[in-house]
N, C-alpha and C positions, 0 to 999 in steps of 0.2 A: 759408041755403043754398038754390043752384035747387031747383024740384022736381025737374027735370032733372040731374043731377050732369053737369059737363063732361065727366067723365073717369070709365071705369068699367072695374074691374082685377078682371077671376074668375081664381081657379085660376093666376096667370102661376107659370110655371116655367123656369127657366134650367138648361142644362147646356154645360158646356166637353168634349165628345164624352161617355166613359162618365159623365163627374163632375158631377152636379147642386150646381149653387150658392146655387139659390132655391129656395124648396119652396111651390106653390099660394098664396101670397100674391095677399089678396084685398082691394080697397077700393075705394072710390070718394070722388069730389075734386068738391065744387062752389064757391062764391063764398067762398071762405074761406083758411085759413090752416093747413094740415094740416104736421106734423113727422114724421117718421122720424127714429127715432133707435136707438142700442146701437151695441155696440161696434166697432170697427174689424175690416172682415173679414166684419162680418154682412149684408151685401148692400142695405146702403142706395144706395150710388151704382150699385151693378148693377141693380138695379131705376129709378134715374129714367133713366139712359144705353141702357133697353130702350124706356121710353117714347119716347124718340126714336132707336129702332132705329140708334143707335150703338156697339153690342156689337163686337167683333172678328168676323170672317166665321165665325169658328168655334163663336162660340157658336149654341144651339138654344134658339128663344127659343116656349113652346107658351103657349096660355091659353084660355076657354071663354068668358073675353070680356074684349078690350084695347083698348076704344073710344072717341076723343075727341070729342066733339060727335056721338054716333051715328055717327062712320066708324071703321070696324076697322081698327086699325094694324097690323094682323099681315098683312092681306090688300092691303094699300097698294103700290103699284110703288114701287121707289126715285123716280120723276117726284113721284109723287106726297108722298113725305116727304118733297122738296127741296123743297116747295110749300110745305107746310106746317109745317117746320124754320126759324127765326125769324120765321115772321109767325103763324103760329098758335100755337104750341110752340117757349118758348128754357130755353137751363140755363145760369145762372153757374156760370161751373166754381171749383173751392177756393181758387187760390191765381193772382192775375194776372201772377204773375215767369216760370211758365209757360205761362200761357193765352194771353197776347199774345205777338205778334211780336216781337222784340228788334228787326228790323233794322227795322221801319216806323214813321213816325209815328203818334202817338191819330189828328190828322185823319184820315189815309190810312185805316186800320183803321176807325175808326167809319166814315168816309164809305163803301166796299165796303159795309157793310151797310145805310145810308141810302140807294143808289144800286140795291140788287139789286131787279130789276121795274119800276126807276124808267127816266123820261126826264129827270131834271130837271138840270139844268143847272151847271157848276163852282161857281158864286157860289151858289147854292139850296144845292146840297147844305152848301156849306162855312155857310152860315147854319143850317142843320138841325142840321150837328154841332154848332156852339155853341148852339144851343138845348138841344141835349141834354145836354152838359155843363153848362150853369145848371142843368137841370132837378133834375139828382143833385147838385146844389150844391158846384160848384166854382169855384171864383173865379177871372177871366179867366182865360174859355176859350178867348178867340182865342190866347192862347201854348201854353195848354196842348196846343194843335191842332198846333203846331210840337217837341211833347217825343216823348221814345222811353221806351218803358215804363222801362227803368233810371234815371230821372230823377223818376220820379214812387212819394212814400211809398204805406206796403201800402195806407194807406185811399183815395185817390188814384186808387191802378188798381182797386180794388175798385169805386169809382165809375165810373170807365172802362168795366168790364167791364159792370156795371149799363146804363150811357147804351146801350151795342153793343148788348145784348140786347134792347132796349125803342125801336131804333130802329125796327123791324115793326110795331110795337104789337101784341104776342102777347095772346092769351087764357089762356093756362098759363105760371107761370114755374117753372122749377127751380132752387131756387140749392142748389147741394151747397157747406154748410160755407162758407158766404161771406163768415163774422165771425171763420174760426178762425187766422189770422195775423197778426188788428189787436186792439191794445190795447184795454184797456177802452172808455177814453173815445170812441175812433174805433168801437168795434163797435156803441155805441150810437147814435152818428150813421147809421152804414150801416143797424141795423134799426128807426129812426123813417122813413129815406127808404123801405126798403121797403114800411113801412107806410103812410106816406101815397100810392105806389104805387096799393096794392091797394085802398086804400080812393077814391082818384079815378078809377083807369083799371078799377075792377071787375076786378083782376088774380084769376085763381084761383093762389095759391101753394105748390109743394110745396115744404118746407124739410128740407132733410137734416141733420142735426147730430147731434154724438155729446154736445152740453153740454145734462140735462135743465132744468138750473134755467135756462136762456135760454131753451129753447121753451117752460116752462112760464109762464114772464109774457111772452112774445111770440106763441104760437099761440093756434090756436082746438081742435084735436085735435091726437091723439099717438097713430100705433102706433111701437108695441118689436117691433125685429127680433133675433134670436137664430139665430146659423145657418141665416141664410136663410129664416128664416119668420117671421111675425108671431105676434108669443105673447101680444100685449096691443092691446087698443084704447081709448082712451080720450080724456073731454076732458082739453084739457091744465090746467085748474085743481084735478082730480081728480088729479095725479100722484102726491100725497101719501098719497094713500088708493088707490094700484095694488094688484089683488090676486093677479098672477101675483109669484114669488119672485124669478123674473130682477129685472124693473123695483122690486122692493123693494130686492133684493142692489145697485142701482143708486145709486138712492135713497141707501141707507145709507150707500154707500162714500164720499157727497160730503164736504167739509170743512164748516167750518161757525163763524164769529166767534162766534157766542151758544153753541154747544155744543164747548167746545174737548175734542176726548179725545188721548190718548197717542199712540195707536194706529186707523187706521182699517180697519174690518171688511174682510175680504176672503172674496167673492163665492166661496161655496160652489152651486159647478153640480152639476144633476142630468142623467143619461144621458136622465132621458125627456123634457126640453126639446129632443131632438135628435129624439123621434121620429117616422118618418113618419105 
């Protein structure tokens, strides 16, 4: 990790008017491979979707410090988050059947984003998009440049989605949940390309998932969110040995080939996990 952390999270708190959703979650993100995870609801994707002040207008997004490369995103103009929204800071979002445009082609869609800031020219750009598509390892790209998302399988536009993001060459990537629609074999393709990613382009990456035992042989850390606040910090080889109950009660509830049981545990919560 920098000495410097890219990214530095005090105190962020979200609320949707009276209703707080995050509660003072606090971290910081540098050369590496950081996970969030817990269950569905507990404010993993509200929190990477604040980092790029993509909330609904209605949310209230406060923190005592939300800073990426030492500029404060809370104090940022909208100028300036469009600045720095895919060239400095991108997020794969979950699932590409919605993320992309039905009615454009990959070329069209990736090109927009190889072209934003740019002057470079119909033939450049269309050469940049197929470089990008080899890059996430798709095989002929020049056709693929000519398809519409409903033609391309889940791991396919996963890739897709991947090449858009990394058209800026970001320093931060967000991928919210970006293996949880593709099969095994495909999930494990999409998180070696992330990794060789990070490991070339020096990517710092925040990985959102709600599957421990994938972050736990794919990250480098792990916090556990619980109703909108972080209950645990940890490296991710240590997951085994969590010693908050949530991230056990987790732990426990997994399946397991070597430990076949009847019945799997279910996750006994406690009120003071919720409290402020």
């Amino acid at each position: 990790m920098n000495a410097q952390p890219l990214l530095q999270v005090e105190n962020l708190r979200i609320a949707y008017g009276a209703t707080p959703v995050v509660h003072g979650v606090c971290f910081t993100l540098g050369r590496e491979k950081l996970a969030v995870v817990g269950e569905s609801g507990s404010g993993k994707t509200t929190v990477g979707r604040a980092l790029l002040r993509l909330l609904p207008r209605q949310a209230r997004i406060t923190a005592d410090r939300l800073d990426f490369d030492g500029r404060p995103l809370l104090q940022a103009g909208e100028a300036d988050m469009e600045a720095l929204r895919g060239r400095q800071l991108s997020m794969i979002m979950q699932d590409p059947k919605y993320s992309l445009n039905p009615v454009m082609s990959i070329g069209r869609q990736i090109g927009e984003a190889v072209q934003r800031g740019s002057a470079m020219s119909r033939s450049e750009c269309d050469d940049r998009v197929e470089a990008l598509l080899a890059r996430v390892h798709i095989h002929d790209p020049k056709r693929v440049t000519g398809q519409y998302p409903h033609e391309l399988s889940g791991g396919m536009g996963q890739r897709v989605m991947i090449a858009m993001m990394l058209a800026q060459k970001p320093r931060l990537l967000i991928a919210d949940e970006p293996t949880s629609a593709l099969d095994v074999s495909v999930r494990q393709e999409v998180l070696n390309l992330l990794d060789e990613l990070v490991a070339e382009q020096g990517l710092s990456l925040l990985f959102i998932s709600h599957d421990l035992s994938l972050v736990g042989r794919f990250c480098d850390r792990v916090l556990v969110m619980y109703a909108g606040r972080v209950v645990e910090s940890l490296k991710a080889s240590e997951l085994a040995h969590a010693q908050h109950p949530y991230t056990q009660g987790l732990m426990a509830s997994l399946p397991s080939l070597r430990h076949r049981r009847a019945v799997l545990p279910v996750l006994q919560r406690d009120a003071a996990w919720s409290a402020a």
